[in-house]
C-alpha positions in Angstrom: 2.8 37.3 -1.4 -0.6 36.8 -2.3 -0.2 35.0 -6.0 2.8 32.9 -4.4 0.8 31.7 -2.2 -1.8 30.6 -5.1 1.2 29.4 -7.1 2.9 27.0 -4.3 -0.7 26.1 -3.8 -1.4 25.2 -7.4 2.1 23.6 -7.8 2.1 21.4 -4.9 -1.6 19.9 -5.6 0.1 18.6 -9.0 3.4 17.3 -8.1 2.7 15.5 -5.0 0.5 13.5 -6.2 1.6 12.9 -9.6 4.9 11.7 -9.4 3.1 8.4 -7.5 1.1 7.8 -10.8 -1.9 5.4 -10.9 -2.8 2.9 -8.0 -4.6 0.4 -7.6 -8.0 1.8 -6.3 -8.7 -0.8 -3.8 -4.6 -0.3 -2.5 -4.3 1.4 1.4 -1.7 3.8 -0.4 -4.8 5.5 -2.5 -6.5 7.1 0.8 -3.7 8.2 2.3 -2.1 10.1 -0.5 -5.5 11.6 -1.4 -5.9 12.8 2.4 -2.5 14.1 2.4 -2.8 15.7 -1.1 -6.0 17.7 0.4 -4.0 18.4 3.3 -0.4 19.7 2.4 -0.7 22.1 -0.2 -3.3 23.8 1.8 -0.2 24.5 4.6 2.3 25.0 2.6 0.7 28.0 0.9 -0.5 29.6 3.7 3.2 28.9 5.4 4.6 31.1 2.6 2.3 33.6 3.5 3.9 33.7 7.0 7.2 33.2 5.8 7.0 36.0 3.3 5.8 38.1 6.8 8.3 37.5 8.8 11.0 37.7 6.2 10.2 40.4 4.0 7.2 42.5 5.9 6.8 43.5 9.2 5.0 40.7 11.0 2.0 38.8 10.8 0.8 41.0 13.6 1.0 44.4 11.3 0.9 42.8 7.6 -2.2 40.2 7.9 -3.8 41.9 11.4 -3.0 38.5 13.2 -3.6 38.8 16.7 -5.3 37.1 19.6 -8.3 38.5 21.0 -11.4 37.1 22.8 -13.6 39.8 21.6 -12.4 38.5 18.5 -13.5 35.2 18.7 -16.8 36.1 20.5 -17.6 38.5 16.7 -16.3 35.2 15.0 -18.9 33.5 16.6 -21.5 35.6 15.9 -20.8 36.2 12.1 -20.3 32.0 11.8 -23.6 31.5 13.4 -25.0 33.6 10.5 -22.7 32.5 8.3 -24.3 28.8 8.8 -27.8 30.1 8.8 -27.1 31.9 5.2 -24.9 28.6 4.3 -28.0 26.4 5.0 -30.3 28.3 3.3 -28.3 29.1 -0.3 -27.3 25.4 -0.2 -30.5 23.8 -0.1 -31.9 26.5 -3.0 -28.7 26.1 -4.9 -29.1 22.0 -4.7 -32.6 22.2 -6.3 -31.4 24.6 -8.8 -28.1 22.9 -10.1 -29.0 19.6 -8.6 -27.2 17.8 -5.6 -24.3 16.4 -7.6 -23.6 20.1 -8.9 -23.9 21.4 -5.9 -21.6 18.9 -3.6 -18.3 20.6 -2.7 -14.5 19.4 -4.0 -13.8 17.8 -1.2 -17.1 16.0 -0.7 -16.6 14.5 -4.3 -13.0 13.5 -3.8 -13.8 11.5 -0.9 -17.4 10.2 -1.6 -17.5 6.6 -1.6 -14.2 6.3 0.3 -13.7 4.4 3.9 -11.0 6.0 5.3 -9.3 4.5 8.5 -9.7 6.4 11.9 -6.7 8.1 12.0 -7.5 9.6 7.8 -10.9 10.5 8.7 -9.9 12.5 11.5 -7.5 14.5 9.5 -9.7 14.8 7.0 -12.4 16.6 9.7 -9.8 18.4 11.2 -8.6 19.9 7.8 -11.9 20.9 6.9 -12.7 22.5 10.1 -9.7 24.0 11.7 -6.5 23.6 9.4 -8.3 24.9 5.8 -10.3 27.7 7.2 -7.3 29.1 8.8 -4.8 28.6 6.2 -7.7 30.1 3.5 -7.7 33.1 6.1 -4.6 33.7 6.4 -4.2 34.1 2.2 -7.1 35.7 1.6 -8.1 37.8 4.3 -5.0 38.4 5.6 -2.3 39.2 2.8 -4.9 39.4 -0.1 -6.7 42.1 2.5 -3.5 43.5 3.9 -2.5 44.3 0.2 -5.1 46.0 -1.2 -5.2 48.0 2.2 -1.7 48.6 1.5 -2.5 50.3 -2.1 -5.1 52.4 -0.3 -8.3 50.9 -1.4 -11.4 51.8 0.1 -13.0 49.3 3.1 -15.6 48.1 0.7 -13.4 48.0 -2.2 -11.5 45.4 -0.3 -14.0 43.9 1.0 -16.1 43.2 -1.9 -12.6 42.7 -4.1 -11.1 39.9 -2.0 -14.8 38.2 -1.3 -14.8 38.0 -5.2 -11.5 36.2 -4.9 -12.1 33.8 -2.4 -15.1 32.6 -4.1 -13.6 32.0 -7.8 -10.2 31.1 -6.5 -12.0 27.7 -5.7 -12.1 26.7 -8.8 -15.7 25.7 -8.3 -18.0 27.2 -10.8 -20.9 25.5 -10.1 -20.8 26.7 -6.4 -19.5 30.4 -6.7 -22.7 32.0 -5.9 -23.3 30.2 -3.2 -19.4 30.7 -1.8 -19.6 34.1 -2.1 -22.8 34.0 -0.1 -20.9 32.5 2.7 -17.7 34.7 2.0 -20.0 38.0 3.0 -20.2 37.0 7.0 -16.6 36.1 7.2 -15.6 39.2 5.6 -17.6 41.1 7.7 -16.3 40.0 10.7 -12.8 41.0 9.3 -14.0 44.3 7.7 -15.5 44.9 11.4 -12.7 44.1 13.9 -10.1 45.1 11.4 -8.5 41.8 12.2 -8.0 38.0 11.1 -9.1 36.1 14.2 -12.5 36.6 13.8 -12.9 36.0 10.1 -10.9 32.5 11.2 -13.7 31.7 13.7 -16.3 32.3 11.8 -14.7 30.4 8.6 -14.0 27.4 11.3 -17.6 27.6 12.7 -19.1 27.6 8.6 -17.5 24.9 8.2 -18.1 22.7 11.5 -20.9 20.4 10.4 -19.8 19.5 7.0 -16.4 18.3 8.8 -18.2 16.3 10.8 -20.8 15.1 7.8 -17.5 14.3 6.2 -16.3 12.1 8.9 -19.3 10.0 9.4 -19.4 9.7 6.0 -15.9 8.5 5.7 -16.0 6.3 8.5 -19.5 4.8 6.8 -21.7 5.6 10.0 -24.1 7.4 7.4 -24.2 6.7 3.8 -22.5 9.1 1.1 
């Protein structure tokens, strides 16, 4: 479930945007496919995880511990707010280190320089603060987690295993240390509760202000 997931991820970055081939770079067309290209496969891998669940498994509920809970979300709090704090701090060390440019994530490159409309920049923040975090959740700390559980690894081994994961399977090398940095809180808070909710919060919470860093930036209220 786990390496479809990757695979319709991987598949659907490349072919649906490539079958458009070049445009013009000042054409309308360019923003919204580049927004939509972020956006899409992003959903369609984690809806193969759910698919593959309800199909094939027993449930979200039992195979990626999805449930509601406000406890939950209360621990997802808790672990984001730290999960910020140790964000803030390996960032700015990890700038000075690699240097800015090295340092700036995928999606802040792929839209740097860009004016998006209001309706693109908006699902641009909401993608980066509610839609990816979940859908990342849902793959990594959900079936990723629920598998290994399922082959009887150790809580650590799992945790420190699919942490690995998350941070690599970014295909970010300059910024691995500092995503696995931020991937320790949010596994905690799934390692802890023994569910996905608050791992989801506290991914969501990480990731609030550079959603809305992004959307200033793309609506040009503060430079790139």
């Amino acid at each position: 479930m786990f390496f479809l997931a990757q695979l319709v991820f991987l598949l659907s970055s490349v072919f649906l945007v490539a079958p458009l081939g070049p445009m013009d770079p000042d054409s309308s067309l360019r923003e919204t496919v580049l927004i939509v290209g972020l956006v899409l496969p992003t959903l369609l891998a984690a809806g193969v995880v759910l698919a593959a669940t309800r199909l094939r498994g027993n449930g979200p509920r039992r195979d990626l511990g999805l449930e509601w809970s406000w406890a939950d979300v209360r621990t997802g709090l808790k672990y984001g707010a730290l999960c910020m704090g140790l964000a803030y701090v390996g960032a700015m060390f990890w700038s000075q280190w690699v240097g800015e440019e090295n340092a700036n994530s995928a999606v802040g490159s792929l839209v740097e320089g860009l004016q998006l409309s209001p309706g693109l920049a908006v699902l641009l923040f909401l993608h980066v603060f509610l839609i990816a975090p979940t859908c990342e959740e849902l793959i990594f700390r959900g079936a990723l987690w629920g598998a290994m559980e399922r082959l009887r690894w150790s809580r650590w081994t799992v945790f420190v295993s699919s942490t690995a994961i998350f941070a690599v399977a970014h295909l970010e090398p300059e910024r691995t240390p500092l995503l696995l940095l931020i991937g320790i809180p949010i596994a905690l808070a799934r390692l802890y509760t023994g569910r996905l909710l608050a791992s989801i919060v506290a991914h969501q919470m990480n990731n609030l202000l550079g959603a809305v860093g992004l959307l200033l930036m793309a609506l040009g209220v503060i430079p790139p």
